[in-house]
C-alpha positions in Angstrom: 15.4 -5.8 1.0 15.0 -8.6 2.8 11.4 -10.0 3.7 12.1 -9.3 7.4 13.4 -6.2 7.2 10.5 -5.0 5.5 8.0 -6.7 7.7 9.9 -7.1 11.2 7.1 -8.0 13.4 5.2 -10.3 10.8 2.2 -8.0 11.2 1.6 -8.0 7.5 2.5 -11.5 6.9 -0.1 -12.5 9.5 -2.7 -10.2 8.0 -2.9 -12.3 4.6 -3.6 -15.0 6.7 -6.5 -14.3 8.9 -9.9 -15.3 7.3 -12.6 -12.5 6.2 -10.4 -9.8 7.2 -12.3 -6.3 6.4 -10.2 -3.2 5.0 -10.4 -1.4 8.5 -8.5 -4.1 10.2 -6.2 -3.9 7.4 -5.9 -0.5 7.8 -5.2 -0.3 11.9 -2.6 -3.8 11.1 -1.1 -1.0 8.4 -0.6 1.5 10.8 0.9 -0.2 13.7 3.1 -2.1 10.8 4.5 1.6 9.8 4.9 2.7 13.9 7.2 -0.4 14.5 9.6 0.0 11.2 12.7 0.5 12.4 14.9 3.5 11.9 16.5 4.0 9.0 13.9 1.7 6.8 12.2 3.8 4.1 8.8 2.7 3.8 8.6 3.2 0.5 10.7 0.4 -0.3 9.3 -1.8 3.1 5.9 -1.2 0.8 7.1 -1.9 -2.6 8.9 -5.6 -1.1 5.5 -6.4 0.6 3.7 -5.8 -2.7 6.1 -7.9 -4.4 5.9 -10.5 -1.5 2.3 -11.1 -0.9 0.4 -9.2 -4.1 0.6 -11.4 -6.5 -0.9 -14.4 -4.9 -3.8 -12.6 -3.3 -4.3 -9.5 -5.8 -8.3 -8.9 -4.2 -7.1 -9.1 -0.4 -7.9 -5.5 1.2 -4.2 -5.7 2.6 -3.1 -5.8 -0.8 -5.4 -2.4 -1.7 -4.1 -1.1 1.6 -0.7 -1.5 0.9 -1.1 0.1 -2.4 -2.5 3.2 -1.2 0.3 3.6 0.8 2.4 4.0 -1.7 0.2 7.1 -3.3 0.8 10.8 -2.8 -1.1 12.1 0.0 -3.2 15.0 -1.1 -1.8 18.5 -1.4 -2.0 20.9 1.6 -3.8 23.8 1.8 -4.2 26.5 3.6 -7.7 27.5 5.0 -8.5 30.7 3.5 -10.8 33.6 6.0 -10.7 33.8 9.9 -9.8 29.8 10.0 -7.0 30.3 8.3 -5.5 32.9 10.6 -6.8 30.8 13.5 -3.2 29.7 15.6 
C-alpha cells in the first residue's frame, strides 16, 4: 500500500513532525485520520503501512503507541446483567 493511500490527508505524517506533541493530540489526529480513510481502505493495513513508515525512526513518539493500539482487539462486549441490562 502506498504511503498516500494509507495516509491521504498527511494527518499522520504531519503528527511525527510537530514538537512536544502529548498522546491526547495524537489521539484526536488518530481519529480524524480513521474518519477521512477512504472507502474501501482497511485500516488495518492503512495502520500496519504507517507503523512500517514512521515506527522505526521514532519508536517513543506517542503517535507511534497510538498507532499501535489501534491495531489491538477492542475489549469483548458484554451485556449488563439486572434492570440495566433490560434497560432499551
Amino acid at each position: 500500500m502506498r504511503i498516500e493511500v494509507a495516509d491521504p490527508k498527511g494527518l499522520i505524517r504531519e503528527a511525527y513532525r510537530i514538537e512536544g506533541i502529548g498522546a491526547g493530540d495524537c489521539r484526536s489526529i488518530f481519529l480524524d485520520w480513521a474518519l477521512s480513510l477512504p472507502p474501501g481502505v482497511a485500516a488495518a493495513q492503512a495502520l500496519k503501512r504507517l507503523i512500517a513508515e514512521y515506527g522505526p525512526a521514532a519508536p517513543d513518539h506517542p503517535m507511534t503507541a497510538v498507532l499501535r493500539a489501534g491495531l489491538d482487539d477492542g475489549p469483548d462486549a458484554r451485556r449488563r446483567g439486572g434492570a440495566r441490562g433490560r434497560r432499551s
